[in-house]
Structures are given as structure tokens and as C-alpha cells.
N, C-alpha and C positions, 0 to 999 in steps of 0.2 A: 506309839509315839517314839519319834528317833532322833537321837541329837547329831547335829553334823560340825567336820569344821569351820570355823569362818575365820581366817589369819589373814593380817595384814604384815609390813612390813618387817614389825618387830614385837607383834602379843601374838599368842595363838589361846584359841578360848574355845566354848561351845557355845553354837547358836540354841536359841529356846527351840524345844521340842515343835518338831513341823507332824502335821498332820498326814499317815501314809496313804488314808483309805483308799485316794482317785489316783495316784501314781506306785502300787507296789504290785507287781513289780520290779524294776527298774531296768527301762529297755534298752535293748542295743540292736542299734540297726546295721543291718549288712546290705552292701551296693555293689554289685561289679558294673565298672564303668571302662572296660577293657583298653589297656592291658590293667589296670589300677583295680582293686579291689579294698573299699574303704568301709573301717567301722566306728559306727559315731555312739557316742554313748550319749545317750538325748533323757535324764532325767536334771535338765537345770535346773527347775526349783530348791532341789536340794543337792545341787553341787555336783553332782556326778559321784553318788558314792559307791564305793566297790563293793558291792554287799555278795555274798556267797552266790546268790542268783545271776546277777552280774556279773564274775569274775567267770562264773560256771559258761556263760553264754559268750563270753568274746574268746575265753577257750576253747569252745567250741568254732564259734567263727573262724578265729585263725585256723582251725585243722580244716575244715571246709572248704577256707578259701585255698588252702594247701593244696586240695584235692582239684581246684580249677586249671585247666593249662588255658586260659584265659587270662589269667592273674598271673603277671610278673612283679608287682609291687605291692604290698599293702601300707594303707595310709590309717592311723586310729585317731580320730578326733573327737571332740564332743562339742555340744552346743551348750547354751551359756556362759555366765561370764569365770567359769573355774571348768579347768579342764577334769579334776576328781579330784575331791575332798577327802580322797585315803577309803578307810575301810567304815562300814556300818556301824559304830560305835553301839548300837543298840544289838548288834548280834555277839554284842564281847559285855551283855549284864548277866549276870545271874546265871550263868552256863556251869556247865562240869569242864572238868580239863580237856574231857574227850571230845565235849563240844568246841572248844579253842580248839584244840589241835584240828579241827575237820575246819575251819576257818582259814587258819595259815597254810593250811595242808593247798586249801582250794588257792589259796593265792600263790603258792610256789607251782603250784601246777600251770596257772595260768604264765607266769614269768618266764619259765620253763620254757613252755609253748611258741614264746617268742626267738626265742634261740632256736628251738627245735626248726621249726617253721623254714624251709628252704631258700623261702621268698624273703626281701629286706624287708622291713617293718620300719617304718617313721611315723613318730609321732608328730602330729600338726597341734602349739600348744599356746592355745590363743586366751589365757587365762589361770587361775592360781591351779599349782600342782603339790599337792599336801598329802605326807606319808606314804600311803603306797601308792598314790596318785605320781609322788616322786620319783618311787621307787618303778613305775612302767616307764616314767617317760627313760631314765637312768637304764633302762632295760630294754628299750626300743633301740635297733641297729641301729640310728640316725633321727636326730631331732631338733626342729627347728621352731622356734616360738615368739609370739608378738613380742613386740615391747610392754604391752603390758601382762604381761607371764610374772608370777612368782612365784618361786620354791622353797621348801620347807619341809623339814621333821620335827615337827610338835610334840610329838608322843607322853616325849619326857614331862612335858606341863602338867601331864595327867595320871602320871604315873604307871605310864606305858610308853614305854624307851620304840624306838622304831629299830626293833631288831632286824627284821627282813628287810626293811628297807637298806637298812644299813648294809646290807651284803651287796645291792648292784651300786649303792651309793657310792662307795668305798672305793670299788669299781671304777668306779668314774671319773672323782674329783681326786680321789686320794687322801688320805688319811689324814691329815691334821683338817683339810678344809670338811670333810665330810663326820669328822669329829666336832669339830666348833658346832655346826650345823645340827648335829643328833643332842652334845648336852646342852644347848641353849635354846633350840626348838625356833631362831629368827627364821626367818624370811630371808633369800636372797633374791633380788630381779633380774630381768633377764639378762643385761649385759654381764652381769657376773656370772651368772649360768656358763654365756658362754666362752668367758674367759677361763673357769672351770674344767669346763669339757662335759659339761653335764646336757648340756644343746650345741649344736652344731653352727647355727646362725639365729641373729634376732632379725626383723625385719616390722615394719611397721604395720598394725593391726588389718588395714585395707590390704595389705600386698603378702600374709599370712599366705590363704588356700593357693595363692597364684604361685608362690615361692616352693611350695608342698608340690602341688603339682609340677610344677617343670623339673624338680629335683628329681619326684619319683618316675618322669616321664623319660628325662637323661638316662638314668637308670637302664629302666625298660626298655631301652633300644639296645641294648647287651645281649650277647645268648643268655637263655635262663639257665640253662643246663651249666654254663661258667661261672654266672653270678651265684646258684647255689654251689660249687665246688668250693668257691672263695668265699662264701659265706661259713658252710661247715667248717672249712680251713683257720679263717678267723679264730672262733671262740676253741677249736683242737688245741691251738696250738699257744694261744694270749695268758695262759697261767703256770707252763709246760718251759722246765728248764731251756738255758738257750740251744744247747748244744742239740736236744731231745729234740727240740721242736725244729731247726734245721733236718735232721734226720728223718722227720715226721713230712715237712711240709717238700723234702726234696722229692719223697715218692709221691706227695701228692698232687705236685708241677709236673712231673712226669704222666703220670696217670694221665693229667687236664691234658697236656701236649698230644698224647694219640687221640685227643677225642675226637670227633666231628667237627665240632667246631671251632675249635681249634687251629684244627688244619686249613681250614677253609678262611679264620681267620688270615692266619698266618699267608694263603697266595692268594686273597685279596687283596693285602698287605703290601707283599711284592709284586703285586700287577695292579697297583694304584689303581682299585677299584672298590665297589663298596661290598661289605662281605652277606651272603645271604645265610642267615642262622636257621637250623633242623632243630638245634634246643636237644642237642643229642652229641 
């Protein structure tokens, strides 16, 4: 028996214990649907929760799909009405410390993953996103969510502060909005999301997958091989004194500039034509 979250705009509480017998579990689907590579986490009965098995398998995923030159985008969504209800609450009763620790451990791995990961990562987020559920969309390269999207760090209601979360949280909104948010445990929707910075765009529930898709499609007409240089580039360089990360990212435009594509860029460019990418 596992309790999950259920938060609306301004309580965060636990649902009554759901039964795991026919859904544990908890699956995650993988799709390449070329160039896109999408992973849905499809246990909606209970919210989408990130439970060790779960976090274990989209970690996996994302290195997988890593390994596709098929996949120039990945897209992480889920089915039902909450995109993930944070972490298993039932795998944080009665444990040792070493068991928590092997808990957080599997979710920093998995967050982790999404930085590591070459390819851009968006979250498509078409329902409530609570604790570490917050904490992926806040960690996904680019994310875009229905209008009826909410977000949340409840933790603290139950006397578990949303530490980790708090690390890509902080991240993202910035410190006093990502402070309010951790010791009051509200709910924000999505237009404040994305005046935050915590999502990228809202868009209306029906034009969700369509808005995901053509962002990540825009994308995926780029060399791969430039969009990970500028991907790795990014997070090098985004906590890295200024002076340092000038230093860092001059050799790094250099480097990109001899590349393949690069150059091929660059006299398609000047021969007003369209550039064909090697992804090398």
C-alpha cells in the first residue's frame, strides 16, 4: 500500500493508500519516432510517481536513447491527469539511512542523466508536477506545459523539506521565488511557471503534443553534432565565473568553428543555400 501526492493550488496532502498489486511496477515507455525519441511514464492511476524502479528505467532510457543516431531530440511526458507526483512516499517508511541514501542517490543519477545526455531533453507537461516531479521538469533543457500544469514543493507539509528538488529549483526560478515555493509547499500554475522560467511556454491542453513536437522538430533540423557542443557548452559554462567561462567557451567556439559542420554551415551561408549536416 503507497500513499501518493494529490496538491492543488494551495494544500498539498496525501491521497488514501491506492492498491499496487496490478500496476507495480511502474512503467516507462520508450518510442523512437525519428528524429524524436519520447519517454512517457504511463502509471496515471497513481500520479506518475518516481519510485526507484522508475527513476532507474528513464535513466536508463535517456542513455539508450543517447546511444541512437536516430534521436536528435528527446521529448519525457506521461499520461494522466499529473505529469509525476514526486517520489514514492512508501519507499521513504521505515527504511535505514542507507536505504534513503540509495533513493536520492537514484534520483540525482537520474537528473544528472539529463544534463549528461547530449541530446535536448523537453519536458511536455500537461498536468500537476509535484517535488521531484518539479524537480525533472526544472531539470529538463526546455519545457513547455498545458495551461492546466501545476507546480509545487510540498515536502515541507510532511516533514520532508524538498531538498534535491530544491537544487534544479533554485536553478531556475531563483531564490526568493524558489524559497516561498519550498517553505510553503503552494502550488503555482502555469502561467507563473512561465513567467518564472521554470517552463518555457504554456499553451492550451489540445495544442500541448503539437507545440512539443514542432519545438523539438525545429530543433532537430540543426547538426546534432552542434546542438550537443552547445548543449555541453551550456551547463560548462552557466555556474563558472564570468571571466572563466569566456575563457572556457572561447576555445569552445573555436573547436565548434573547425568542425564539419560547421563549415559547411557557414558556405551554405554564403552561397544562400541550405546546409547539408554529417553531425560531425
Amino acid at each position: 500500500m503507497k500513499g501518493i501526492w494529490n496538491v492543488d493550488h494551495t494544500q498539498a496532502q496525501l491521497n488514501e493508500p491506492v492498491s499496487m498489486a496490478a500496476v507495480t511496477p511502474e512503467p516507462v515507455g520508450v518510442v523512437v519516432e525519428a528524429p524524436l525519441g519520447i519517454i512517457t511514464l504511463d502509471a496515471p492511476r497513481r500520479r506518475n510517481p518516481l519510485s526507484t524502479a522508475t527513476m532507474t528505467a528513464l535513466t536508463s532510457a535517456l542513455r539508450e536513447l543517447g546511444e541512437n543516431d536516430d534521436v536528435r531530440v528527446v521529448i519525457v511526458r506521461a499520461h494522466g491527469p499529473a505529469f509525476s507526483a514526486g517520489h514514492d512516499l512508501a519507499e521513504l517508511r521505515d527504511r535505514t539511512l542507507e536505504d534513503e541514501r540509495a533513493v536520492f542517490d537514484t534520483c540525482v543519477e537520474m537528473m544528472t542523466a539529463v544534463h549528461e545526455l547530449d541530446r535536448p531533453v523537453i519536458a511536455e507537461v500537461a498536468g500537476a508536477a509535484f517535488a521531484a516531479g518539479c524537480q525533472l521538469v526544472a531539470t529538463c533543457d526546455l519545457a513547455i506545459a498545458s495551461t492546466e500544469a501545476t507546480f509545487s514543493t510540498p515536502g515541507v507539509r510532511i516533514g520532508l523539506f524538498c531538498s534535491t528538488p530544491m537544487v534544479a529549483l533554485t536553478r531556475a526560478v531563483g531564490r526568493k521565488r524558489a524559497m516561498k515555493m519550498l517553505l510553503t509547499g503552494d502550488a503555482i500554475d502555469a502561467a507563473t511557471a512561465a513567467d518564472w522560467g521554470l517552463v518555457n511556454d504554456v499553451v492550451e491542453p489540445g495544442e500541448l503534443a503539437g507545440a512539443v513536437r514542432e519545438l523539438a522538430l525545429r530543433i532537430a533540423g540543426s547538426s546534432r553534432s552542434t546542438v550537443s557542443i552547445g548543449k555541453r557548452a551550456f551547463y560548462a559554462q552557466i555556474d563558472v565565473a564570468e571571466p572563466d567561462a569566456y575563457t572556457m567557451m572561447s576555445e569552445t567556439m573555436a573547436g565548434n568553428a573547425v568542425t564539419c559542420d560547421a563549415q559547411e554551415g557557414i558556405a551554405a551561408f554564403l552561397g544562400k543555400r541550405q546546409p547539408v549536416w554529417t553531425d560531425r
